[in-house]
Every structure is written in structure tokens, then in C-alpha cells.
C-alpha positions in Angstrom: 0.0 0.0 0.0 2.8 2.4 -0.7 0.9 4.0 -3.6 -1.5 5.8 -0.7 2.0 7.9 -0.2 2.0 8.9 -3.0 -1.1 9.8 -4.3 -1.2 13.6 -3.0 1.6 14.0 -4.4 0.1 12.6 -8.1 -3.5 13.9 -7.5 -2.2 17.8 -6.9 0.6 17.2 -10.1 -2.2 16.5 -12.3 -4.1 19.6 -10.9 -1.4 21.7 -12.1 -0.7 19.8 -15.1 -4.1 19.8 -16.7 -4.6 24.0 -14.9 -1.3 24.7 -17.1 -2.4 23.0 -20.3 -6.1 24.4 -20.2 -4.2 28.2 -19.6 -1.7 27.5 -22.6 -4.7 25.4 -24.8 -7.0 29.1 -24.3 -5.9 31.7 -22.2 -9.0 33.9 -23.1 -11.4 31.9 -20.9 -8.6 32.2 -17.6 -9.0 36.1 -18.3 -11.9 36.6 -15.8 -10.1 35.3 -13.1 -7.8 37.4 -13.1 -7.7 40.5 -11.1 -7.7 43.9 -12.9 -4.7 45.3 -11.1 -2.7 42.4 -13.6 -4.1 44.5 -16.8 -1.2 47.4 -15.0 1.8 45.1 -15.8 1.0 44.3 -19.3 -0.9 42.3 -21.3 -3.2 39.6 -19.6 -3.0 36.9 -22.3 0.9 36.5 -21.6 0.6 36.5 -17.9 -1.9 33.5 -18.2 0.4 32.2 -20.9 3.4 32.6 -18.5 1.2 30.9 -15.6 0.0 28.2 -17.4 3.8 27.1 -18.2 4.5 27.5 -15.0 1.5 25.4 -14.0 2.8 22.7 -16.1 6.1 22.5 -15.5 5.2 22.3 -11.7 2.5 19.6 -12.3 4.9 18.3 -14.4 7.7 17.9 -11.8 5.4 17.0 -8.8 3.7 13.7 -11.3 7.9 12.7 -11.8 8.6 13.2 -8.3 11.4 15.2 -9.0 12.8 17.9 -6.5 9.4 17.4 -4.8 10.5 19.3 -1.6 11.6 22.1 -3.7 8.8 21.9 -6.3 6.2 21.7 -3.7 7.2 24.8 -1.5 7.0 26.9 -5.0 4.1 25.7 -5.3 2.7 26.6 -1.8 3.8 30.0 -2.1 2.2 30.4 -5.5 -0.8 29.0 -4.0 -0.6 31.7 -0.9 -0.2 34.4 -3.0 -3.5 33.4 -5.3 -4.9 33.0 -2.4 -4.4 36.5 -1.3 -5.1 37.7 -4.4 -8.7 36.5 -4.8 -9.6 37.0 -1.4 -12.5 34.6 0.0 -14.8 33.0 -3.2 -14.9 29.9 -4.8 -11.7 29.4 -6.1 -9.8 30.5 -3.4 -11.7 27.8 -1.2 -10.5 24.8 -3.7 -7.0 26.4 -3.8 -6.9 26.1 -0.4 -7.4 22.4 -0.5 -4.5 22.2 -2.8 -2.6 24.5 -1.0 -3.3 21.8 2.0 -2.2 18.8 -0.1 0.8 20.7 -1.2 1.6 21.2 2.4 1.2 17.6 3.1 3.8 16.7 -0.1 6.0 19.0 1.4 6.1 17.5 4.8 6.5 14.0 3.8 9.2 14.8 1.1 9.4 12.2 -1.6 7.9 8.8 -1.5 8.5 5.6 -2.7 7.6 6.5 -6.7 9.6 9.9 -6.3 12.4 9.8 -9.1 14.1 12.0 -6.1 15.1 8.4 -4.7 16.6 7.1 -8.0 18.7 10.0 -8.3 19.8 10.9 -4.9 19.7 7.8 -3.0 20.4 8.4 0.9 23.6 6.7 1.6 23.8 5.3 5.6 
């Protein structure tokens, strides 16, 4: 029953994974969620184009188990600051479940199916 370890880590990576490919596959849609003070720094469409790579490449890492201590605390602070961002609705409700998860992956470090532990075995 190893896999239970690993499944936060798996269930938040394909989160991010399938977030990042909806926000590269069309950005327009991911526009109203964003707030208007983003509109300031440029054009919305690359921000949500820049996210959504982000979003993938984290999902991305996180599914591979790779640098998941590291990968995971990026991920929590991007969660925080969404979550700051949006204030109390919805969306900010389900990010805090992932934010939670997130938390959780970062705690337990890698698991059994993390390809941190073919690469950097711990050597007693």
C-alpha cells in the first residue's frame, strides 16, 4: 500500500498539469479570473500564458517526483499568493485544498515513486 503515499503528491501534479495545459490550450477563458490590477503590468494573455507554463512544468515535476520538496514549496507559495489575491470566493476555497495537499507533499518529502530516490539515493 505504498501508492497511498504517493497519491497527494500525483493527484495535486495532475491539478497543475491539466490547470497549465487548459491556460496554454486558451488563455482567453482564464482572463476573468484574473484581477484587474494584472491588466497594470501588461498584457493579460501573456501572464496567463506565462502561468500556465509555470503550472505545467510544476504539475509536471510534482507527477515525476522530482525535486518534490523544492517543487512543492513553489508551489505553496504560489498557491498563498492566489490565495491572497482572490480573497474569499470559490476558487480561493479549492486552492486552499490544494494548498493543504501541497503542504502535506511537502512534509512527507518524496515517496517511494519519487524519481528523487533514484537519483539521490540516501547513503547510511
Amino acid at each position: 500500500m505504498k501508492i497511498i503515499n504517493a497519491l497527494p503528491r500525483i493527484s495535486v501534479g495532475c491539478v497543475f498539469f491539466i490547470f497549465g495545459i487548459m491556460q496554454l490550450i486558451n488563455p482567453e477563458k482564464w482572463i476573468g479570473y484574473l484581477p484587474t490590477i494584472i491588466s497594470s503590468f501588461g498584457d493579460p494573455l501573456r501572464f496567463i500564458f506565462f502561468n500556465g507554463i509555470f503550472d505545467l512544468f510544476l504539475g509536471f515535476f510534482l507527477l515525476l517526483g522530482l525535486f518534490t520538496r523544492i517543487v512543492s514549496f513553489i508551489g505553496i507559495i504560489h498557491l498563498i499568493g492566489v490565495i491572497l489575491t482572490f480573497g474569499f470566493n470559490d476558487i480561493s476555497v479549492r486552492d486552499f485544498g490544494l494548498l493543504l495537499v501541497l503542504v502535506s507533499v511537502f512534509l512527507r518529502g518524496p515517496d517511494d515513486y519519487c524519481l528523487d530516490n533514484k537519483f539521490w539515493k540516501k547513503r547510511i
